[in-house]
N, C-alpha and C positions, 0 to 999 in steps of 0.2 A: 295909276290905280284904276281910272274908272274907263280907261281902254282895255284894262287886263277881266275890268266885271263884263263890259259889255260882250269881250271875248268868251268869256266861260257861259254868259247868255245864249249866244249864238250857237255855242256849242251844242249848249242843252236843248233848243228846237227841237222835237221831234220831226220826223223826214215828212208825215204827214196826221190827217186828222184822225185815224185812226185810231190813234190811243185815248183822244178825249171821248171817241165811239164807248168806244169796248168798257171805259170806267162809265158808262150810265149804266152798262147792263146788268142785270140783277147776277149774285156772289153764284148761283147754280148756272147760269148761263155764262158768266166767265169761266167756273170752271172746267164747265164742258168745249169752249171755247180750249181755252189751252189743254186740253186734254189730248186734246185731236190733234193738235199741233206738233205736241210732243211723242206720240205713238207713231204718228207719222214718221220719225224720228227712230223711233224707240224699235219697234215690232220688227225692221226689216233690221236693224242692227242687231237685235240679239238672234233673228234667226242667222244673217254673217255669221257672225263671230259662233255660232254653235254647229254651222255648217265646216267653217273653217278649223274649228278643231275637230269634228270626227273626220276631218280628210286625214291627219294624224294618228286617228284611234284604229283607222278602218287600214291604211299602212302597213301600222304594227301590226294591226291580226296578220296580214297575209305574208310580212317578213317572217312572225312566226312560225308558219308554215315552212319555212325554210332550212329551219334548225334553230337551237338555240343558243349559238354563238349569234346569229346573225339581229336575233332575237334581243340580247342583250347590248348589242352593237348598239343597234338602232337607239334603243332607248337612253342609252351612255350621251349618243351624238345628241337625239331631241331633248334630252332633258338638260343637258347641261350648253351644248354649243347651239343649237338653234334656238333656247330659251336664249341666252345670253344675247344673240343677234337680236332676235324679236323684241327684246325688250328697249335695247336700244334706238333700233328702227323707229318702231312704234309710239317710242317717248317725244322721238326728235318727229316724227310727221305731225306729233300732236299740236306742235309749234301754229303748223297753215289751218287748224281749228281754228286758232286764235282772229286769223289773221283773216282766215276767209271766211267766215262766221259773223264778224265784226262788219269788213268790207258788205257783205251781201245785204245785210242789216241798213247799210248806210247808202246804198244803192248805187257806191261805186265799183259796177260789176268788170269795168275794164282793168281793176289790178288783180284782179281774182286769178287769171291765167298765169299772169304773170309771178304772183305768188306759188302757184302750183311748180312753175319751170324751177323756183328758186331753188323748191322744199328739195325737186328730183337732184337738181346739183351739191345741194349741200349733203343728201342721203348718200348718194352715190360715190363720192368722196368719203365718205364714211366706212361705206361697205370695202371700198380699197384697202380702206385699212384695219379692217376686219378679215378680209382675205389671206391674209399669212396664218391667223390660226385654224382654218379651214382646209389650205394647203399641208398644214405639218401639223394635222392630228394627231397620226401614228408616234411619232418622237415623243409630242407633247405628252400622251396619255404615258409612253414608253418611262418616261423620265418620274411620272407622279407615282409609279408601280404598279401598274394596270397591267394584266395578264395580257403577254403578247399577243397571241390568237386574236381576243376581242380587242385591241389594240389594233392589229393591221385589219381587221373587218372596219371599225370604227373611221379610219383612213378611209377607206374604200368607199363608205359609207358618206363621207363628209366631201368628200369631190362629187360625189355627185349629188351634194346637195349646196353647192354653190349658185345654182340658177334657182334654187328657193330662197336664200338670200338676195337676192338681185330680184326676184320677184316682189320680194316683201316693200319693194322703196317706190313702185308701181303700185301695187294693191294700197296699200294705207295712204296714202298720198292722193290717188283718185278716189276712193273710198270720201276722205274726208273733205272732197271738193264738191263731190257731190252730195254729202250729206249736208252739206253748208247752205246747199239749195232747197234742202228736203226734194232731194229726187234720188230717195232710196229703192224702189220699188224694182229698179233694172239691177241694183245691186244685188238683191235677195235674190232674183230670177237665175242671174248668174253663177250666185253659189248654189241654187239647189241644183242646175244644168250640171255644174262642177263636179258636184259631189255623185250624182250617178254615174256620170262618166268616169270617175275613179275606181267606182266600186267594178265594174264592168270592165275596163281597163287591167286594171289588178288581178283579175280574176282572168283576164287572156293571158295576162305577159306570165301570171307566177306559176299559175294551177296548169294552162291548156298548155301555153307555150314552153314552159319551164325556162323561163328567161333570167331565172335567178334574181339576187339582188340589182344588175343593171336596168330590170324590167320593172319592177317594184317602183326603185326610184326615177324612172322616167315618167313612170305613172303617176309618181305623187308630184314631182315639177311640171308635168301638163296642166294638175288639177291647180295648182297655183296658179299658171299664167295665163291659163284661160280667160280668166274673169277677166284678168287685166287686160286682154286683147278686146276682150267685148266692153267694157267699160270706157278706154282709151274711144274706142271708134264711137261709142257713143258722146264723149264729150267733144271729141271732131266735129262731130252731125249734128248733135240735136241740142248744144247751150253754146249757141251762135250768139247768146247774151253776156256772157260770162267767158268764153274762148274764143280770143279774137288773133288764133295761130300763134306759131314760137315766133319769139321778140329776143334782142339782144342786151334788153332791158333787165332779164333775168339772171345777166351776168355783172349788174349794176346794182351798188349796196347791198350786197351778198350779209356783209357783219352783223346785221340787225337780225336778219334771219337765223343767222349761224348762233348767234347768243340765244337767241328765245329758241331756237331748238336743242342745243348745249341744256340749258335751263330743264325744257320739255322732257328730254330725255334721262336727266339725272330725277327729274321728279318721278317719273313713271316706273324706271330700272326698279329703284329701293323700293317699289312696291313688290315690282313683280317679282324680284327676289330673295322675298321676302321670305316665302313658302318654303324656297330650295336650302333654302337656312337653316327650315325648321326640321328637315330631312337628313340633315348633314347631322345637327346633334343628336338626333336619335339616333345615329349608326353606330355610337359608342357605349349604348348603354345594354341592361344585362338583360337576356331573352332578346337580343333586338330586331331579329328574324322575326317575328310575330309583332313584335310593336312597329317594327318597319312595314310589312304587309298590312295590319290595318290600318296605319296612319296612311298608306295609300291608297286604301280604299276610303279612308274620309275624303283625301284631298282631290281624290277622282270626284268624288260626289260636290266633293265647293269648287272643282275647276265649274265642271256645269252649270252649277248656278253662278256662279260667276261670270257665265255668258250673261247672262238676263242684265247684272249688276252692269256690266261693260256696257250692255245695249243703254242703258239708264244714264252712263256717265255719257255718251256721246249725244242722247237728247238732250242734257245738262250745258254742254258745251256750244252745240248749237241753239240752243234757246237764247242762251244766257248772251252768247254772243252775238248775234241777231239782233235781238232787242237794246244791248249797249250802242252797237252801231248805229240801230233805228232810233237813239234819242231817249230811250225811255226808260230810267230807270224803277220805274212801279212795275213797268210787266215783267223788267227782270227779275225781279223779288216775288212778284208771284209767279212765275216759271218756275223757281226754285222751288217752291213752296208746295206746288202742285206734281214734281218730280217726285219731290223727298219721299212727302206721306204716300205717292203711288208706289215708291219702290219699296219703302217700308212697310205696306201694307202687304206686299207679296212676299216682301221677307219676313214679316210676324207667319204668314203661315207657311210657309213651309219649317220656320224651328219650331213652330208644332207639332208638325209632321214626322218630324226626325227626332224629336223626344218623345212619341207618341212609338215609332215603328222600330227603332234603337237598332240591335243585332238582327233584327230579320231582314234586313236592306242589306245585310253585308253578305248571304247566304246570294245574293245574286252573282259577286263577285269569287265567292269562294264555298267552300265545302268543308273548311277546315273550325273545328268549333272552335277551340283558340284562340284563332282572328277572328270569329264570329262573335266574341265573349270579349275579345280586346275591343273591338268596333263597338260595341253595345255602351264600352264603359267609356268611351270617345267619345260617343254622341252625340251627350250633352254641350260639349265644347263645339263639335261640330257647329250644332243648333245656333249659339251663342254667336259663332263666329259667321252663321250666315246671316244674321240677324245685323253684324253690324257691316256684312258688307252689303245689306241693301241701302246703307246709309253713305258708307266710307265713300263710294268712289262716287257717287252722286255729287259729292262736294267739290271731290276730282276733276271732276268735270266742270265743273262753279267754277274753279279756278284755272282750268285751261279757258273756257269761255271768256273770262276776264285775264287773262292773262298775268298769272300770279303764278307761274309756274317755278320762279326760281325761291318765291316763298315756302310753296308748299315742299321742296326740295329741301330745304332749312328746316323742319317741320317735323319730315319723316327720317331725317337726320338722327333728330331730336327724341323722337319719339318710339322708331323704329328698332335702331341701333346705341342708344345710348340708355334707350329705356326698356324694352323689350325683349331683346337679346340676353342682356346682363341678369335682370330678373329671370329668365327662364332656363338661363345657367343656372343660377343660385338654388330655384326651387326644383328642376329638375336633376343635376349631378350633386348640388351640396345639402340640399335637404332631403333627396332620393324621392324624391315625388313621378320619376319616370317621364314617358313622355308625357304623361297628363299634366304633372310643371312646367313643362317647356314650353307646352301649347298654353297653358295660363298664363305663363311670362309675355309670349306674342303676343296675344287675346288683349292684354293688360293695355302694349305700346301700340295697339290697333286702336282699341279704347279711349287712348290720351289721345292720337292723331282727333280720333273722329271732334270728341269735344273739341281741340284747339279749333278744327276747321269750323265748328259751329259757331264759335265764340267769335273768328275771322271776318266769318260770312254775316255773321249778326252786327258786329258792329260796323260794318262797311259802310261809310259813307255811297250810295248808289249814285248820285247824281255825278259826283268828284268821279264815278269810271267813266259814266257818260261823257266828263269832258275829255279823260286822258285815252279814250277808245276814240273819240272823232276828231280829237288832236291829232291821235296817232294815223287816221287813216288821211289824215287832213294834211300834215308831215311827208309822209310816203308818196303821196297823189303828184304835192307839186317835186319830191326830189325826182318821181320818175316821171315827169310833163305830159301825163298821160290824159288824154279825153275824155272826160267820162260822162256818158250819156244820160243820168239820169240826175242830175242833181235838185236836190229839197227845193221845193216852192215855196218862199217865205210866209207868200198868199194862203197855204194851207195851212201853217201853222199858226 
């Protein structure tokens, strides 16, 4: 027993004196303190993730120009098969958050590479077997009753969106290696590079060249693997701390990985599928042409601000993880704390915003009073629901940081699908409340998630991750006998 206390001691050392620094400093000077830390973080992530979805939005304009078969194609494929992919990717790279977030924190920068190589084999292996429904769209969609026409366009469609699959287990992956460092800055540069070069591109291969739909979609798989090319030769070149070249290492204790990305990815999926859910049950109910149109122009309006939320969960993840690694469980409680109310404070205004401007925001997207009058009467729910995703995924990110991912999985289980779903059946088809019940039903199981995650995060013993994060890095270090150059000086602490 008093080998097992002195061990959980040792653990809990901070890596250095740093943290007994930063607690003499006065509550506005911490704050601003981690403020910086976390923008750092925050700012180039959400312009990512907002650059990376108008490569999508700017696509579609110029397939539509194409016709609207090719028009409806696209959007059959993006919304249902490349969401489908994305989320899975995305869930499962969230794994090497954990892991290099932690690691960086702890100042063992020599497994960090090696977790990067792991994340690419265990994704890539994925993507394989993602691959046959990518290959046999056309049958597939053929088989559900999908109009042949948009059917073999969808085909067509989805081979050549095979190298944005395969791109995506590149982008998220070095994405989050290097966010782990807070060296976002080369990230942004690259998607705004990206993103003009798409729009310019699109614009020779569809409008000058008439290169059709194969010119579109080359143009939209350049604007994907771009970054990766320029990101890749950046962590070649310039984190000679952290990248110490491919290791055979990375083919060694593969299972550890593959579970907490299994985990990562089932916790992430049920969110982000959440949406397409909500979409599906309004296709059946009366007038749904007009409740379909404006419930897409809400969920246009919360993907966007959903960038901001996303940009928030991966400061959340690298904060949180960083600081476990580094020892410290105070400053990860106040990371958290210093996230939350930042995110929350930008999400109180903008559902001001959006209950203040109602139906005239929808006139941006359309002309038709109808949906301008169905949008208006959304709105409120809208508001509501962006309000609690300045919250929801903040916590998300709490728990990829600390590596709770197959809790939070159990959660949204829970919460999601056992709770939200069912209610928004009920109030929207059996008590005819429309989609405005449905969206209440979801609203509800978004609601429950968020408190469980509050309740999670609140009673969490902080120092008990301290120990089970530098156990874990501590575990890992000696299974793969790796060197690592920086280890804690007892002295400092």
């Amino acid at each position: 027993m008093k080998m097992e206390g002195d061990l959980k001691q040792k653990l809990l050392l901070p890596s250095s004196g740093g943290v007994e620094e930063e607690e003499g400093l006065s509550l506005v000077r911490r704050v601003w303190e981690e403020s910086k830390k976390m923008w750092i973080v925050a700012a180039p992530a959400i312009f990512t993730r907002a650059s990376t979805f108008g490569i999508q939005v700017i696509s579609q304009a110029f397939v539509g120009h194409l016709g609207s078969k090719e028009l409806a194609a696209f959007a059959l494929v993006y919304t249902v098969l490349i969401r489908f992919a994305n989320g899975i990717l995305l869930g499962m790279a969230s794994a090497l958050s954990t892991l290099c977030g932690q690691a960086y924190g702890a100042k063992e920068y020599g497994m960090m590479g090696v977790y990067l190589q792991r994340s690419w084999i265990v994704l890539f292996l994925t993507s394989l077997i993602l691959l046959p429904v990518f290959i046999f769209t056309t049958p597939i969609l053929s088989l559900l009753g999908q109009d042949e026409t948009i059917a073999q366009v969808s085909g067509t469609i989805s081979l050549w969106s095979i190298p944005i699959m395969f791109a995506f287990i590149v982008s998220f992956t070095t994405q989050t290696f290097l966010q782990s460092q807070s060296k976002n800055v080369i990230i942004a540069f690259l998607a705004a590079f990206s993103i003009v070069l798409h729009i310019f591109l699109s614009w020779l291969t569809t409008m000058k060249y008439k290169l059709g739909l194969p010119g579109a979609m080359t143009s939209t798989s350049l604007a994907y693997w771009i970054p990766n090319f320029g990101q890749l030769i950046f962590i070649f070149g310039w984190c000679k701390q952290t990248w110490h070249g491919f290791s055979f290492l990375a083919f060694k204790d593969l299972w550890p990985v593959v579970k907490l990305s299994l985990s990562s990815g089932a916790m992430l999926c049920l969110e982000l599928w959440y949406n397409t859910i909500l979409v599906l049950l309004t296709g059946n109910l009366r007038n749904a042409e007009v409740e379909i149109d404006a419930l897409s122009i809400c969920l246009n309006i919360n993907g966007w601000e959903m960038m901001i939320s996303l940009g928030f969960m991966a400061a959340a993840s690298v904060r949180v993880a960083n600081e476990l690694g580094r020892g410290s469980a105070k400053a990860a409680k106040f990371s958290i704390l210093v996230t939350v109310l930042t995110s929350l404070a930008i999400g109180f205004f903008l559902f001001v915003f959006f209950l203040l401007f109602r139906e005239r925001l929808a006139y941006i997207f359309t002309t038709d009073e109808n949906v301008a009058r169905a949008v208006g009467n959304l709105s409120p729910l809208l508001s509501v629901s962006i309000l609690l995703n300045s919250v929801q995924p903040v916590l998300s990110g709490v728990a990829i940081g600390a590596g709770w991912q197959s809790i939070v999985a159990y959660v949204n289980i829970g919460c999601y699908y056992l709770i939200g779903i069912p209610v928004g059946i009920v109030l929207g088809h059996v008590l005819d409340l429309q989609v405005e019940g449905i969206w209440v039903g979801m609203l509800f199981g978004t609601f429950i998630q968020t408190v469980v995650l509050v309740i999670i995060t609140y009673k969490t013993n902080w120092d008990e991750q301290v120990v089970i994060a530098r156990s874990r890095i501590s575990k890992w270090a000696k299974m793969d006998g790796l060197d690592h150059e920086s280890k804690p000086d007892s002295s400092e602490s």
